[in-house]
N, C-alpha and C positions, 0 to 999 in steps of 0.2 A: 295298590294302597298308597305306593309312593306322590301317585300324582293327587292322589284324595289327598293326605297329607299338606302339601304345599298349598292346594287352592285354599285349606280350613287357615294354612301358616299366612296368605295373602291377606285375605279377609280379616284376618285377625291385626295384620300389618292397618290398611285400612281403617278399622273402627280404633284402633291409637292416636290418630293422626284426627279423631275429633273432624272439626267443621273445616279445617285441609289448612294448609301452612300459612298462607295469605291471612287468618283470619285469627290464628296465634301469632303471628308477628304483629299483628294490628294489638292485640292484647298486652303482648309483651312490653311494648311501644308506651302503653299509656302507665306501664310500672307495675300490672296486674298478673297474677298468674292465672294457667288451668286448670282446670277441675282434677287431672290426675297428678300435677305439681301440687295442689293443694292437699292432695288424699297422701301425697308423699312426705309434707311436711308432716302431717299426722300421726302417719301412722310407722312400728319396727319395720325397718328394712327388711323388705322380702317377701313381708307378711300379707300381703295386699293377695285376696285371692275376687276376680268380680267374677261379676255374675249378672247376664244379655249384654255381653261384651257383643254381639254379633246383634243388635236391638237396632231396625230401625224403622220411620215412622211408617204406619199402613195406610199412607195418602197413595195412592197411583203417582209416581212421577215425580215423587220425593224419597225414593228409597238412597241415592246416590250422594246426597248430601243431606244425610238426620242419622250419623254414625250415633247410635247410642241412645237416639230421640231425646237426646238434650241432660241426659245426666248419666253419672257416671256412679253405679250401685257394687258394693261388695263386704266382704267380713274383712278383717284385720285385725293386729294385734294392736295393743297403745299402752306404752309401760307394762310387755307382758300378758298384758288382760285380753281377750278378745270382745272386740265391736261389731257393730252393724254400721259400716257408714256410705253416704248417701254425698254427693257432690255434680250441684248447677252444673251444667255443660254453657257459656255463655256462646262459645262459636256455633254451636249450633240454633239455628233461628231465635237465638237471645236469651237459651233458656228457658224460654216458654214450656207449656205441658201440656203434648198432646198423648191420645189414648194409648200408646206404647209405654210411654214416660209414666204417664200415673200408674196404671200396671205393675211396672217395674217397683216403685216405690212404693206401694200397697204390698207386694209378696217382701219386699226387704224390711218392712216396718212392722211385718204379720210374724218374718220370722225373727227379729229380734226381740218380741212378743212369747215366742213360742219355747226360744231357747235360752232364754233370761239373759241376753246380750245387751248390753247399752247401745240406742244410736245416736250418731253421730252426725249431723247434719252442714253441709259446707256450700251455704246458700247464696243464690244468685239467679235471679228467673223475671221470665217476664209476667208471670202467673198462666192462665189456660188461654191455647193457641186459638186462635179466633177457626182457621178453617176444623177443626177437629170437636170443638165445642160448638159449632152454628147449626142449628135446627132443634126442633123437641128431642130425635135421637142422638143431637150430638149432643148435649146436656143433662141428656137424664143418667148416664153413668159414669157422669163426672163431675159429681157434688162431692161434698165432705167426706173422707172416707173414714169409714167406722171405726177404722183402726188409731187412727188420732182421735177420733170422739169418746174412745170407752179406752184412751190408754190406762187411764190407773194407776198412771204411777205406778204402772208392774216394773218398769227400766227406766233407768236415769234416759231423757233425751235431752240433748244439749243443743244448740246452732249457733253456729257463727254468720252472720248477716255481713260477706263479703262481696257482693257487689249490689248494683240496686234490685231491692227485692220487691214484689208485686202478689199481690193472690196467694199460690199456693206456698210460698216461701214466706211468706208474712202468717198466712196459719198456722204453719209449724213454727216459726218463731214462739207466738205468744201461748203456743198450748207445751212449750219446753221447759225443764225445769232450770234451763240456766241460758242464757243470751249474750252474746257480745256482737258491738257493730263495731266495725271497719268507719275509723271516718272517711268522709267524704261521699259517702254511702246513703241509700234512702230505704228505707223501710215502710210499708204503708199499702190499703185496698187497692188502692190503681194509682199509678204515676200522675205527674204533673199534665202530661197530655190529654188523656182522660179524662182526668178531671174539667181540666178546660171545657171541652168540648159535650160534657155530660152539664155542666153545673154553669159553666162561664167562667169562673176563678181561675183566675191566675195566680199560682204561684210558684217557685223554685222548688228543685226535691229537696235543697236542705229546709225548706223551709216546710216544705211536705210532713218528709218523715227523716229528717238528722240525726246524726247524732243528739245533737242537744235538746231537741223536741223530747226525744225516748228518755235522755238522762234526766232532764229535769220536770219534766211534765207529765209523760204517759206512765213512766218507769216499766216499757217494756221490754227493756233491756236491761242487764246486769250489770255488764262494765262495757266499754269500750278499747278499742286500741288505736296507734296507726301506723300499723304495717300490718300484712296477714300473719305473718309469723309471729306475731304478739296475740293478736288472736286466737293462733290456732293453738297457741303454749296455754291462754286461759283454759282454755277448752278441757286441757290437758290437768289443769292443775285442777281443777272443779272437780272432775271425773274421781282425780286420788283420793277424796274424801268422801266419795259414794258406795256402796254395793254393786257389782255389775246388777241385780236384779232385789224387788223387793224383797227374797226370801230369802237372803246373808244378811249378817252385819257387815259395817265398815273395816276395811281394811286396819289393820294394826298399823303402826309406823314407828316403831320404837326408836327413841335418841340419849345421847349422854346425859341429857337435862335430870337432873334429880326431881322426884318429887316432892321433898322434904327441902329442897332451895328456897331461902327465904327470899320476901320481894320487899327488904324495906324501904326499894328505892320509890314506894308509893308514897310516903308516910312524905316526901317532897315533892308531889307530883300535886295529890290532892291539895288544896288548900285549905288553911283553919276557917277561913270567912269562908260562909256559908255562900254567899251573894258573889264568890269569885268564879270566874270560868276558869276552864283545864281541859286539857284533851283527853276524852277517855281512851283512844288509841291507845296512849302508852302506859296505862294502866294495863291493856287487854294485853300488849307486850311482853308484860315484865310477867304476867300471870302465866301464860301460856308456854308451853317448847320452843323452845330456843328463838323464842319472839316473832314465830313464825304463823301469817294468819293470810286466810285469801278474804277480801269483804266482797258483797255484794248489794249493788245499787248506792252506791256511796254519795251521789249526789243527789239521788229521789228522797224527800223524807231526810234530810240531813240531822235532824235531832235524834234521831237514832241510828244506833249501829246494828248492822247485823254481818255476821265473821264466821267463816268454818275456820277450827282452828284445831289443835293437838293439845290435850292433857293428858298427859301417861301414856303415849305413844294410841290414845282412844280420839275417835273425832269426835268432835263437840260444835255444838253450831252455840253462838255467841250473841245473846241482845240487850244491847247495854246502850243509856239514855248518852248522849252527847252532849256536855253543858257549853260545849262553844256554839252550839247553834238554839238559838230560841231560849237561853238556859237547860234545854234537856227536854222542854215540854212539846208534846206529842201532840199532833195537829191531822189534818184527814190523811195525807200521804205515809206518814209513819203508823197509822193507823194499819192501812193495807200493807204497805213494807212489812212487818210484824204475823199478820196472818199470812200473805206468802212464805215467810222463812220456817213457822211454826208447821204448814201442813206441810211443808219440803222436809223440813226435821224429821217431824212425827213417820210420817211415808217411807225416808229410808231409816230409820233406827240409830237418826244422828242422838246421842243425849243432848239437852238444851240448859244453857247455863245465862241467867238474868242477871246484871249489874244494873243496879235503880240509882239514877241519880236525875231524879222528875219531878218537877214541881205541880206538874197535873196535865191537862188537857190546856190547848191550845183551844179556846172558846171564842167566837166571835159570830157576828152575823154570816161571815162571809163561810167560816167551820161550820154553821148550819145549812146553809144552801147547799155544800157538800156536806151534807147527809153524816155527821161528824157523831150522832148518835148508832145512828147505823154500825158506822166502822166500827166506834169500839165494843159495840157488841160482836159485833164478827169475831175481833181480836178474842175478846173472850170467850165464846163457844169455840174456837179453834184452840184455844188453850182449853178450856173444860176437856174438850172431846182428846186430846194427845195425850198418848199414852206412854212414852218415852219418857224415860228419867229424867227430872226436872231439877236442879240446886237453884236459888236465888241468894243475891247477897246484897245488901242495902249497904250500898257505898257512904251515901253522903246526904241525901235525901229521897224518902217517898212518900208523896203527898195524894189524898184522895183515894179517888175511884183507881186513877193510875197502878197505884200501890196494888191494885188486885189485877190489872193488867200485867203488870211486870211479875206476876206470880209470888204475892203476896201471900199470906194463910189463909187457908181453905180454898187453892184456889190450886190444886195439887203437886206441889210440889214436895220431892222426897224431904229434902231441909231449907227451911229458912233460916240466916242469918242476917248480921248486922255487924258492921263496923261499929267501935264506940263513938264516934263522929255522927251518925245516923240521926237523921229525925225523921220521925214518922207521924204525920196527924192527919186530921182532913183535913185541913188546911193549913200554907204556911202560918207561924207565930203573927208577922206582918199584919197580913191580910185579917183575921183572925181579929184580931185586936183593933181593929177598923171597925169590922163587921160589930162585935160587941160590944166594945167600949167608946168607938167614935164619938158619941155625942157627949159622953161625960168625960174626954180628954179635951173637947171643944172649952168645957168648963172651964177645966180645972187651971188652976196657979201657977202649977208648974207642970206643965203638959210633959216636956220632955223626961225630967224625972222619973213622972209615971208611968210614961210607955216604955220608959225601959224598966221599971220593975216587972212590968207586964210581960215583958217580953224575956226575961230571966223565970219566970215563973212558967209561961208558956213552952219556954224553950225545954225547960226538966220537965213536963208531961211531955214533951215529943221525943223524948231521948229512949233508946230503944231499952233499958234498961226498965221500967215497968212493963212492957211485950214481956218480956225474958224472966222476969220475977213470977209470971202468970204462966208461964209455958205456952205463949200466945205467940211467941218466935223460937226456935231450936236454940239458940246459944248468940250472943257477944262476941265476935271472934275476934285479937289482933287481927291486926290489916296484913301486921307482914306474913302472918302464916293461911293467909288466905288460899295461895296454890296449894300448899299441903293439904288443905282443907277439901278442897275440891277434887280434887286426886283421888284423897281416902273416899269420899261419900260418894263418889263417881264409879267405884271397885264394888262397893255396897250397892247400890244401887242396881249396878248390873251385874249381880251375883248371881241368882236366881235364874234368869232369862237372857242374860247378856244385857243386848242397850234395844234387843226388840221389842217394836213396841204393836199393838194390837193394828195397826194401817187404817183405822178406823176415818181419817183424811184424804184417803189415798183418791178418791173420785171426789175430795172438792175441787171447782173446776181453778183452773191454772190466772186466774184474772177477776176482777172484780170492777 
């Protein structure tokens, strides 16, 4: 048994040691780490249990160097919790995926599935290995595997896109509930060579699939970092405000914050001119625990925010209009922004809390080419269909169709309110008094006069206090007792059932 033993201890020496020291020194060299350096920052000391540690590839004459077949699979713990996580091997033949490797990742992604584990994804690959996929049988049982295609949103899955990723590392990205890239990093179907050589084009991986292509254009990613260990701590903090699995609520988090703290450091944040910008960040600040919020996609769709954050030690996911960018108004990208974060919400039993400060749609020829009708109906059947505790609060303005976008009445939300600041119409006063009176201001003697009478008269029918006289909104609230506010209807709300909600999102597909 003793000699059984040691040869099982060698072997096992062996597949640590990855694609052999030459090719981690070459890694280390360029400032990168390994897949099991990486699964280290991750995850509690100790906790790392893998599984086909002894995996290597079923080519004849490649067994001696494909320790692992290119990733490195196992369970672990992560602040206590236990995970599924999954990590690119790049010394071995680049991380590519051949039939051992998908294997491997199909039974790790089936059981994190089966045993309501979150996975954890620490990507980097060349996508599928050309000798392992070449012919009709090397392709036909290595397509999409069903287990990404029908995940469900049964488990949070997360990736970190840390080195250039290709194919099969590019599909779990975009079918994840949360993303971050490594700069310097590429994202995308096939590489820059590829491409070439399929198409003719030339061009750079940042210019491929970059960070800033993903942040401001695809938005298939969530945040960014640069360093892995910024990444991997995102990873980390995302996770604290999920369920290991759809069938929990969110974790508790309790802190010193009172929920009876008043915020009237708002009442100088917002401004009295309606027409001034302000950051709503630090509105969402002062509202929430101890000012503490993770956003996501911050630069995709910049007129809106979307924030997991804490009220009363409860997660709550946050969408509130942004009047430093566009004035607040919602154009095709914040369109999509908005139904991602809502079937992410709805999916894990985050409650969803709306701050309106929106002058309407972003309308133009160019919002029609992108299909800008489309999206906000998406936004709204994803908000129809969520069935999670909804609060709205009408900061400053909401205006239009918007106004039922942002969970306006009858658009279900448990309560609507209103700051006394609030205007609510179909359209601004401004605009408004263009539309109907233009031609008889052209007239008149004294144009300026009139449009301001006009627009004192317009501005008291926008003011939320007829909504509130009719029970057409819940209530007026001061501004400064707005966290109170939220707290108390937030406890209400998820009295009954907690903050779960029916999943009835949970198979809309992860992209649009």
């Amino acid at each position: 048994m003793k000699e059984y033993v040691e040869e099982l201890q060698e072997r096992r020496r062996r597949a640590e040691c990855l694609g052999g020291q030459q090719k981690i020194d070459a890694l280390h060299a360029q400032g990168k780490k390994t897949a099991r350096e990486r699964i280290t920052l991750l995850v509690d000391e100790g906790s790392f249990l893998e599984f086909g540690k002894l995996n290597v590839s079923e080519i004849p004459g490649y067994e001696e160097k494909s320790s692992g077949d290119g990733v490195i699979c196992g369970t672990a713990r992560v602040d206590g919790r236990p995970v599924v996580v999954q990590a690119g091997d790049k010394t071995v033949f680049a991380g590519t995926e051949g039939a051992v490797h998908i294997r491997k990742t199909k039974a790790a992604h089936s059981y994190a599935l089966k045993r309501g584990l979150p996975l954890v994804n620490l990507s980097e690959g060349g996508g599928l290995r050309m000798p392992d996929g070449m012919g009709s049988d090397g392709i036909s049982d290595k397509l999409f595997p069903q287990e990404m295609l029908t995940h469900h949103r049964e488990v949070p899955m997360v990736t970190a896109i840390l080195g250039d990723s290709f194919g099969g590392p590019t599909w779990l990205a975009v079918s994840s509930d949360f993303v971050t890239q490594l700069d310097g990093t590429c994202m995308g179907v096939a590489g820059p060579r590829m491409l070439e050589i399929a198409t003719g084009e030339k061009v750079t991986e940042e210019q491929l699939g970059g960070v800033k292509v993903h942040e401001e254009f695809t938005g298939q990613i969530d945040q960014s970092a640069r360093s892995e260990e910024a990444c991997i701590k995102q990873l980390k903090e995302f996770l604290s405000y999920l369920p290991s699995h759809g069938g929990e609520e969110p974790p508790f988090s309790l802190s010193s914050d009172s929920i009876d703290r008043p915020i009237s450091e708002v009442l100088s944040i917002v401004p009295e001119k309606r027409n001034r910008a302000y950051n709503m960040i630090k509105v969402i600040k002062e509202l929430v625990d101890d000012g503490e919020f993770f956003e996501l996609k911050p630069v995709f769709g910049p007129a809106l925010i979307t924030v997991f954050s804490r009220i009363g030690g409860r997660s709550v996911g946050i969408i509130a209009n942004q009047p430093m960018s566009y004035a607040g108004a919602a154009g095709v990208q914040e369109c999509e922004k908005a139904t991602d974060f809502i079937c992410l919400c709805d999916s894990f039993h985050i409650p969803l809390i709306f701050l309106h400060d929106i002058p309407g749609f972003r309308v133009s020829s160019d919002a029609e080419r992108g299909k800008i009708p489309t999206k906000i109906m998406m936004w709204n059947q994803a908000l129809a269909q969520s069935t999670v505790p909804k609060l709205s609060v009408v900061i400053r303005k909401s205006v239009g169709a918007a106004y039922g976008n942002m969970c306006g009445p009858t658009m279900g939300a448990d309560f609507v309110v209103a700051w006394p600041s609030a205007e609510i119409n179909f359209t601004g006063p401004e605009v408004g008094i263009n539309v109907v009176y233009g031609r008889e201001l052209m007239k008149s003697e004294n144009p300026k006069l009139e449009r301001e009478n006009l627009l004192e008269k317009w501005s008291f029918d926008s003011s939320p206090y007829k909504a509130a006289a009719k029970h057409l909104i819940d209530d007026v609230i001061d501004p400064a007792e707005t966290r109170k506010f939220l707290a108390r209807t937030l406890e209400l709300a998820c009295y009954k059932n907690g903050s779960k909600s029916e999943r009835k999102l949970a198979n809309w597909p992860t992209g649009f």
